[in-house]
Phi, psi and omega in degrees: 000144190245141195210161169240165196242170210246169141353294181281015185099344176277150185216120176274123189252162231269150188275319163329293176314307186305316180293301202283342194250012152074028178270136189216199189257109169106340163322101180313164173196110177279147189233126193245107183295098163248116210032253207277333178278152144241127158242133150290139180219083163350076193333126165281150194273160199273122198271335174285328157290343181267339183279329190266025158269340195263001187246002190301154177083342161282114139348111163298124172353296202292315166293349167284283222283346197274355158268325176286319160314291181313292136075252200251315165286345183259353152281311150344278210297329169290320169273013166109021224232000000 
């Protein structure tokens, strides 16, 4: 696909393109040299932010085992051990 690049440096890229690759108005794009090339490359969304939203409204892991430890040391402590 042939795009021309503007004065200021801008390249539009084809609404076709835009749809398949999920480019919107503010969508990153790394602009990548590879020698004689140029690529556009689709910012990937960062997956542990996206992974730590499916778990919101859940008691953190950590804060389960470090109560269930505490716990655990004071029936220790109580039955003598």
């Amino acid at each position: 696909m042939k795009v021309t690049v503007s004065q200021k440096g801008w390249v539009v890229i084809p609404a076709e393109l835009r749809k398949k690759h999920n480019l919107h108005p503010g969508s990153e794009v790394q602009v990548v040299d590879y020698g004689g090339v140029l690529a556009l490359v689709p910012k990937l969304d960062d997956p542990v932010r996206q992974a730590a939203g499916l778990l919101k409204g859940r008691k953190s892991l950590t804060r389960v085992l470090v109560s269930e430890h505490r716990a655990e040391r004071l029936r220790d402590k109580k039955h003598g051990r």
